[in-house]
N, C-alpha and C positions, 0 to 999 in steps of 0.2 A: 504493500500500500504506500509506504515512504516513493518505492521509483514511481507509481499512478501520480503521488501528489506533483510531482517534477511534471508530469506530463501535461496535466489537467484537472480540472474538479468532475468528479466522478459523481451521478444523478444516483437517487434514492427515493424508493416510494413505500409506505409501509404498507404491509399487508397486498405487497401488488398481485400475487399470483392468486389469492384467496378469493377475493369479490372486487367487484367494481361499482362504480352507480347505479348499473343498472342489470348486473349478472351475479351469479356466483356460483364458486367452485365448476367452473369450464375450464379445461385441460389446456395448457400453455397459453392462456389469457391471460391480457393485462390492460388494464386501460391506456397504460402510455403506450403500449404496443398499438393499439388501437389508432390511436393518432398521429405517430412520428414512423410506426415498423419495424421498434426495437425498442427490447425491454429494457427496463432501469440498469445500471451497473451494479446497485447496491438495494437490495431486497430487506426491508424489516418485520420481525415475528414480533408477536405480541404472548406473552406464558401466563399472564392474570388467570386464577382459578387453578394453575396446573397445581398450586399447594394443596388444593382444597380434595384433590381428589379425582375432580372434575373430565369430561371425557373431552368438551368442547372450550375454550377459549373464553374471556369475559366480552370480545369482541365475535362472540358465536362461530370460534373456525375449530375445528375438530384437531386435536391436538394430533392425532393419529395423519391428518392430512399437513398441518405442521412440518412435522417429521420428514415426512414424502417432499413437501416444499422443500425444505432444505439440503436435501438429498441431491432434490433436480436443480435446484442454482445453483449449490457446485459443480455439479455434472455438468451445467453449461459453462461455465466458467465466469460464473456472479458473486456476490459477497454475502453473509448473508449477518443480520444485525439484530437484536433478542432485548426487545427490554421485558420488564418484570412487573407490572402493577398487581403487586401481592396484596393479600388480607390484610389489617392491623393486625398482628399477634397479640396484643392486648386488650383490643375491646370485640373482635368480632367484626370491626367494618371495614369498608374498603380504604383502599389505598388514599382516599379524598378522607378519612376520618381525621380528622384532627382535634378529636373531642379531649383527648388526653396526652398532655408533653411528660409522660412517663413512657411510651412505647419503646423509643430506641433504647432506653435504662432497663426496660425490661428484659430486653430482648440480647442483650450481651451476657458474657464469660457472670456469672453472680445474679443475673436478673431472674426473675420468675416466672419468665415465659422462654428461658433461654431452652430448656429444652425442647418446649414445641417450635421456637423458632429451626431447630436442628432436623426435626421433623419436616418441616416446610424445605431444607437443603436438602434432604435425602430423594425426597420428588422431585427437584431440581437434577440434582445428580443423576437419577434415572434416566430420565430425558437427555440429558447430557452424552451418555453415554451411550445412548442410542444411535448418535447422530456418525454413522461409519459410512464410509465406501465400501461396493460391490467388494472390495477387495478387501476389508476388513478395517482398513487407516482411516482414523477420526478424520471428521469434518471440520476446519478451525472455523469458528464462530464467537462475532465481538460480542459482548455479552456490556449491558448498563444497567447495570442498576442504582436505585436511589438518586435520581436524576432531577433536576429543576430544585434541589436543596437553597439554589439562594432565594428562594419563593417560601411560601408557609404553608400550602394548599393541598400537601402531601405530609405523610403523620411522621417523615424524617427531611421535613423540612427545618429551615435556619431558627425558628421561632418556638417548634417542636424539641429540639435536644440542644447538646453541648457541642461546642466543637470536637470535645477530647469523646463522648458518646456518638458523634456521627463518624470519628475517625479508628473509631474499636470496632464498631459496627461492619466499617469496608473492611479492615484488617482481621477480625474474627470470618468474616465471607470468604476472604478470597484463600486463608489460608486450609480454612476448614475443606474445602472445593481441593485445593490443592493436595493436602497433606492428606486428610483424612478417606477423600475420594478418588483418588489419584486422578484427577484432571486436570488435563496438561492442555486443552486443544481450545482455549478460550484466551481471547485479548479482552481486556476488562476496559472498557471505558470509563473516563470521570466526568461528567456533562452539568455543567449548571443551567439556570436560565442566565436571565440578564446580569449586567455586574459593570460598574460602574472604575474598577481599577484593578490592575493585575494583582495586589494584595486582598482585595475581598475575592477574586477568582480563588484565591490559593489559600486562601487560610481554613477550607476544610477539603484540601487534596490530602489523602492518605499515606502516600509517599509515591516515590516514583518506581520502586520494586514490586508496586501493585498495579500500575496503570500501566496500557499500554496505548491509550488513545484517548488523546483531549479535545473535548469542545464543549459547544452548549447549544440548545436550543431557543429560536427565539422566531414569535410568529408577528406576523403583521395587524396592530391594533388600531392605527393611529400615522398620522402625518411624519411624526418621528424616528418611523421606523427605520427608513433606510438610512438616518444618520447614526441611532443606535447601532444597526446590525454592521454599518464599516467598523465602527470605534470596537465593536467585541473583536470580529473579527483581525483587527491590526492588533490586539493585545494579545487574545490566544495562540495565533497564530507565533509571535514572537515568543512567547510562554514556551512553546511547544520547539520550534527552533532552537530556546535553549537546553529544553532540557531531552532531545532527541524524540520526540513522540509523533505519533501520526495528531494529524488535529482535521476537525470537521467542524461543519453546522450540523448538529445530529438530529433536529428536527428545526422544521421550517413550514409556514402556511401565509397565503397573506387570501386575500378578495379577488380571486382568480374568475369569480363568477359576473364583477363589478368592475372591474380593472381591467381592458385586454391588452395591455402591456406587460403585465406584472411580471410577468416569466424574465424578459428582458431588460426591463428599463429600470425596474426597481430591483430583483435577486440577483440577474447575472450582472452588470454593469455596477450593484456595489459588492460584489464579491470577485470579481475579476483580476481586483489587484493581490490578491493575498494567494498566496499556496493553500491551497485546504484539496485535502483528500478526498472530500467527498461535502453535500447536501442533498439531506434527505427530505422530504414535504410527509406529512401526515396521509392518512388513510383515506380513503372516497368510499364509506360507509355504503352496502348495500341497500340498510334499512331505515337509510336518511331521506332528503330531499336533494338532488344534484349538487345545489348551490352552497351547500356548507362541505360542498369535496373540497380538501386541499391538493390534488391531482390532478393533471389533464384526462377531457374524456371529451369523446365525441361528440360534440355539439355546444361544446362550452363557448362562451364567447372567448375566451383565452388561447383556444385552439389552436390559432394560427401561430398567433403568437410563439408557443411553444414547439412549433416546428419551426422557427427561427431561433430559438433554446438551445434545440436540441441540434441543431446544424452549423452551429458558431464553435469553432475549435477548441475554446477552453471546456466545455463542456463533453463528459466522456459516458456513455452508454454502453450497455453489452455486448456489444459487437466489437468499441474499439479497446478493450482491454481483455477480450478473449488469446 
């Protein structure tokens, strides 16, 4: 991914092979395919509910198809990218609970849910180790968890725990996965939202013997976006330069339905100057309405637009990194 970032920023769509606006589960579909003739470079899974037991995804895709997803974007020569919106181990709610800033204290080396948090990685682990070639050799896959932390709106959010409890929390994860499960076939990403200076980006980085890919996600609300998303990405970007790491936008959306520039004139044009390895856009919900897709799809007013996206050489899709 370091030689891609030299070449280009590589496209990301989450959930693209799973559903689209207006399908789901059709066999080598995708909506960006739909539009440009070639699929993303970098593919996002969603594992919410995989704790719980669950056979299907909290975004409704069959964990079991999952699997298979992942399988076939290596196979084609794509990336593929996992984040995690787990239960709260402490009160029973989702990943949005933030009814109590005792969770991440809980859920470490002494807390009181620290075993069933370990519970919850053993299902992880399984999954994990599922993920083989025809030929038996793991599949490597970035894995994020605990993402958007300089927010509050997740129960291991900045306002939720401690610095020194959200940095036990990565470091009880990634060693428990390593040591305890022998899994070695995962790059760990450390992803904030927004962040105002490269000391608030890093004052709850884990270390660098735990991450192997920096960024953060940051969507489109407001007039000020695109001066916000240069300013992260000229800081991360440098963050990551120093201290050798791949760095991305790891998630990204703006008003693709309102806007038919957006593709261009607002994401590529201010991210052009920076090396980034990759950005990814959010999922196109089967069971939404079109207009809240953060993906290209056939008939959007953005449409064209993003076959000028997708045909402007900084821009890298599946075909030119196979």
């Amino acid at each position: 991914m370091l030689k891609l970032q030299d070449k280009g920023m590589m496209f990301g769509h989450q959930d693209a092979l799973a559903y689209g606006t207006s399908w789901y589960a059709e066999e080598g579909r995708s909506d960006v395919k739909d539009v440009c003739g070639d699929h993303p470079a970098i593919f996002g899974w969603e594992l919410g509910h995989l704790e719980l037991g669950d056979k299907y995804s909290l975004d409704s895709v069959f964990f079991d198809n999952i699997i298979k997803g992942i399988k076939d974007v290596h196979r084609m020569g794509g990336i593929n990218t996992v984040s995690w919106h787990f239960r709260n181990v402490l009160t029973g709610g989702s990943s949005w609970d933030i009814s109590s800033k005792k969770t991440v204290a809980a859920m470490i080396p002494g807390g009181g849910k620290h075993e069933e948090y370990k519970k919850y990685l053993d299902k992880l682990a399984t999954f994990m180790l599922s993920l083989k070639t025809d030929k038996g050799t793991f599949i490597p896959v970035h894995f994020r968890p605990f993402h958007e932390h300089t927010g509050s709106w997740f129960w291991w959010g900045k306002d939720l725990c401690t610095v020194d409890e959200y940095k036990t929390l990565w470091r009880f994860t990634v060693n428990y996965l390593r040591n305890e499960k022998n899994i070695h076939h995962l790059l760990y990403g450390y992803s904030t939202d927004r962040f105002a200076s490269e000391e608030e980006y890093l004052e709850r980085y884990p270390g660098d013997d735990l991450i192997d890919l920096i960024g953060f996600d940051l969507y489109d609300r407001g007039p000020e976006y695109a001066a916000t998303l240069g300013n992260c990405a000229k800081m991360v970007t440098k963050i990551a330069a120093d201290k050798g790491k791949i760095v991305a936008v790891t998630e990204a959306g703006g008003p693709i339905t309102k806007n038919p520039e957006w593709w261009t004139k607002t994401l590529l044009e201010t991210l052009r100057p920076y090396k980034l390895s990759y950005v990814l856009v959010w999922r196109n919900a089967f069971n939404q309405p079109p207009h809240v897709a953060f993906g290209p799809y056939k008939g959007c007013p953005s449409e064209q637009d993003f076959v000028k996206f997708y045909n402007d050489p900084k821009t890298l899709f599946l075909r030119d990194i196979r």
